[in-house]
C-alpha positions as CSV (number, residue, x, y, z in Angstrom):
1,X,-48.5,35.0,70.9
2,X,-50.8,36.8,73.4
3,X,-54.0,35.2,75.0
4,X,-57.3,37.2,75.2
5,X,-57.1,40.6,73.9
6,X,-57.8,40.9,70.1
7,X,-57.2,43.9,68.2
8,X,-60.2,45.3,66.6
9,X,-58.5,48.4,65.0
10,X,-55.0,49.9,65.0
11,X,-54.5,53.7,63.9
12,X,-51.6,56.3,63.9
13,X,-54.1,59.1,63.6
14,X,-53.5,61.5,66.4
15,X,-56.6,61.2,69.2
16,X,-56.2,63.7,72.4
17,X,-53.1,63.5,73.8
18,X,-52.3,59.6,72.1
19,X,-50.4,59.7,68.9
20,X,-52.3,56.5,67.8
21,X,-54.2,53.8,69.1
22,X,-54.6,49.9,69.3
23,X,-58.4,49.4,70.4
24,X,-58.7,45.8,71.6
25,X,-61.7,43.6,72.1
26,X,-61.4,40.5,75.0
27,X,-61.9,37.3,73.0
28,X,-64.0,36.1,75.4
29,X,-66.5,37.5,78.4
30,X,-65.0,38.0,81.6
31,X,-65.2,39.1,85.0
32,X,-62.1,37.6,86.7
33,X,-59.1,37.8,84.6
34,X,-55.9,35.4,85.4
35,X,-52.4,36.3,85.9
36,X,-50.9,35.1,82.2
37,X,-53.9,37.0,80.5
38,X,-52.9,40.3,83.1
39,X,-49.3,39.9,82.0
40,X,-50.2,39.3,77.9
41,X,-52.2,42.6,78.3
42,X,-49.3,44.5,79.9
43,X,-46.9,43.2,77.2
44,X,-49.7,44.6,75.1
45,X,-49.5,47.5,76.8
46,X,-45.9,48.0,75.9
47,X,-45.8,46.9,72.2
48,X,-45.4,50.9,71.1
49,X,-42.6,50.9,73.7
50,X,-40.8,48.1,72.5
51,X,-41.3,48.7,68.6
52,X,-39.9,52.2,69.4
53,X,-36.4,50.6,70.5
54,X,-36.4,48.2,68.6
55,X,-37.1,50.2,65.4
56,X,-35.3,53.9,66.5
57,X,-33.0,52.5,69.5
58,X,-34.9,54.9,71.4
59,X,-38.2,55.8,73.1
60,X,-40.0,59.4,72.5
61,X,-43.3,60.8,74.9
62,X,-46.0,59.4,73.0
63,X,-45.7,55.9,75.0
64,X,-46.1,57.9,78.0
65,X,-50.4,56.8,78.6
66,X,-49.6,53.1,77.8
67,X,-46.8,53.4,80.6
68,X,-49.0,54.8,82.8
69,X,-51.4,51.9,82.3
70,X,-49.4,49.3,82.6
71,X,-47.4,50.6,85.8
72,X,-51.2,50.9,87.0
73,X,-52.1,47.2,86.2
74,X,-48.9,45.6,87.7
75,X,-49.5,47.6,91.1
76,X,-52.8,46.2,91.3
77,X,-51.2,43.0,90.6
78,X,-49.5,43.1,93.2
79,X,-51.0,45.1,96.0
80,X,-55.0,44.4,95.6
81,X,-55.3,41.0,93.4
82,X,-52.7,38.6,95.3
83,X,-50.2,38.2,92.0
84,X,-47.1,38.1,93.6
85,X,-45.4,35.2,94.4
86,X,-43.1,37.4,96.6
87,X,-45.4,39.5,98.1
88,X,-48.7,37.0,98.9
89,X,-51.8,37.0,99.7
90,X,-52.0,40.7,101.6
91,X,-53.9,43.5,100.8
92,X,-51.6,46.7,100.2
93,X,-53.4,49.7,98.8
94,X,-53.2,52.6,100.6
95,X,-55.9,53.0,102.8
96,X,-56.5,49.2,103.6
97,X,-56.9,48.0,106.6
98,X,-53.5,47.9,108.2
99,X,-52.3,49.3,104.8
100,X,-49.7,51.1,107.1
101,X,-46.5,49.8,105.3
102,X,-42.7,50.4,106.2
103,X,-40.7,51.5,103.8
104,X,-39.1,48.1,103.8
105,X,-42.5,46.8,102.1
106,X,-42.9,49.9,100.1
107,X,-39.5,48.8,98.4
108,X,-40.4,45.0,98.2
109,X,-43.7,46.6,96.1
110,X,-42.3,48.7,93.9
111,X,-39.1,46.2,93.2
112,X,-42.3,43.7,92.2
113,X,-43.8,46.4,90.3
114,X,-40.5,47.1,88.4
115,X,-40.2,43.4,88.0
116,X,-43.5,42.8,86.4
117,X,-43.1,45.5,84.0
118,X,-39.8,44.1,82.9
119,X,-41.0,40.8,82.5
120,X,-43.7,42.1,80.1
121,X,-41.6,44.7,78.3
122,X,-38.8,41.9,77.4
123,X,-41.7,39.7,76.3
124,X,-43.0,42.7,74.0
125,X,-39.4,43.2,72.6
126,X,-39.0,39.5,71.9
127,X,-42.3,38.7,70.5
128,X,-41.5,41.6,68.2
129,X,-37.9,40.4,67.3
130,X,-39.5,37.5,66.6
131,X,-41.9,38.6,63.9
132,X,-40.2,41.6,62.8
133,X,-41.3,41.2,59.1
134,X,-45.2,41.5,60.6
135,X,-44.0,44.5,62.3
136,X,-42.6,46.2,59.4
137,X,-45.6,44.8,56.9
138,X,-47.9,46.7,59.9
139,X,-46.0,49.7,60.0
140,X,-46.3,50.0,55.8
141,X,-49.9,49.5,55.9
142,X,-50.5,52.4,58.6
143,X,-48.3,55.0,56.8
144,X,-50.4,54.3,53.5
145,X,-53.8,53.5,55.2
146,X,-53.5,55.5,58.4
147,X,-56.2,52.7,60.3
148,X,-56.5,49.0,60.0
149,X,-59.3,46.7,60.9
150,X,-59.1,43.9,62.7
151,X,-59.6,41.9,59.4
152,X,-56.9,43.9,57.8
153,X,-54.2,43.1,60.5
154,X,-55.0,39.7,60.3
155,X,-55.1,39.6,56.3
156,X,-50.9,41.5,56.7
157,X,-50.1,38.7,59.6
158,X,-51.6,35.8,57.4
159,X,-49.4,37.4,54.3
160,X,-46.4,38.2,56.0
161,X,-46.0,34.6,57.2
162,X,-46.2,33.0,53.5
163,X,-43.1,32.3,52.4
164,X,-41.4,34.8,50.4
165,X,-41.7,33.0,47.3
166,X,-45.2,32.8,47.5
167,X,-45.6,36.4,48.0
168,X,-44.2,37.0,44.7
């Protein structure tokens, strides 16, 4: 499961240039946010993404903002919030002091970046493997209901962990 983030609704109906929407509320107040909740949110982030492949074998555009975002968040992992094991504690945003970096250190960023995003994406496919029967009980509700509350998404996660005879 993921720490921190909550969702509060979940909709498949079309809003601007996003094909659906998971808004999320932080289950608790916070200024500094640690590395495992950054890394729960970019799995987050990627859920869409991973229930594509997992359900079509394939991605299409409309995964194309939550991309963005969570290339966004493991760059400032890495270059401005000292999340890199690899990297360490250097500052290196463009435009920071000495911020100068050889291509050599460009590479080391990106491969981090890349590496990041992987880590969270194989999280999102496996937490999703793992509780496919939620997924699918999710994916039923939307297509009949179009938007789901918080308390209906946990009503369909309480119900589709019952066993099967109890369901009946």
């Amino acid at each position: 499961a993921l720490t921190g983030a909550r969702p509060h609704k979940l909709s498949i109906l079309a809003a601007g240039t996003s094909l659906g929407r998971c808004v999320t509320i932080d289950t608790h107040d916070r200024l500094v946010f640690s590395r495992p909740v950054l890394l729960d949110r970019m799995a987050a982030l990627l859920g869409g993404w991973a229930a594509e492949r997992l359900v079509f074998g394939s991605n299409a555009s409309g995964v194309a903002h939550d991309v963005e975002r969570v290339t966004d968040l493991a760059r400032r992992m890495v270059c401005e919030f000292a999340m890199s094991d690899t990297l360490g504690p250097l500052d290196y945003r463009d435009g920071a002091a000495g911020a100068a970096h050889s291509q050599e250190v460009a590479r080391a960023v990106d491969a981090e970046v890349r590496r990041l995003v992987d880590e969270a994406g194989e999280r999102a496919s496996r937490l999703l493997n793992e509780d496919r029967a939620q997924l699918d009980a999710v994916a039923r509700a939307l297509l009949e209901r179009e938007t789901l509350s918080a308390d209906e998404l946990q009503q369909l996660q309480q119900a589709s962990r019952r066993p099967a005879r109890a369901r009946r």
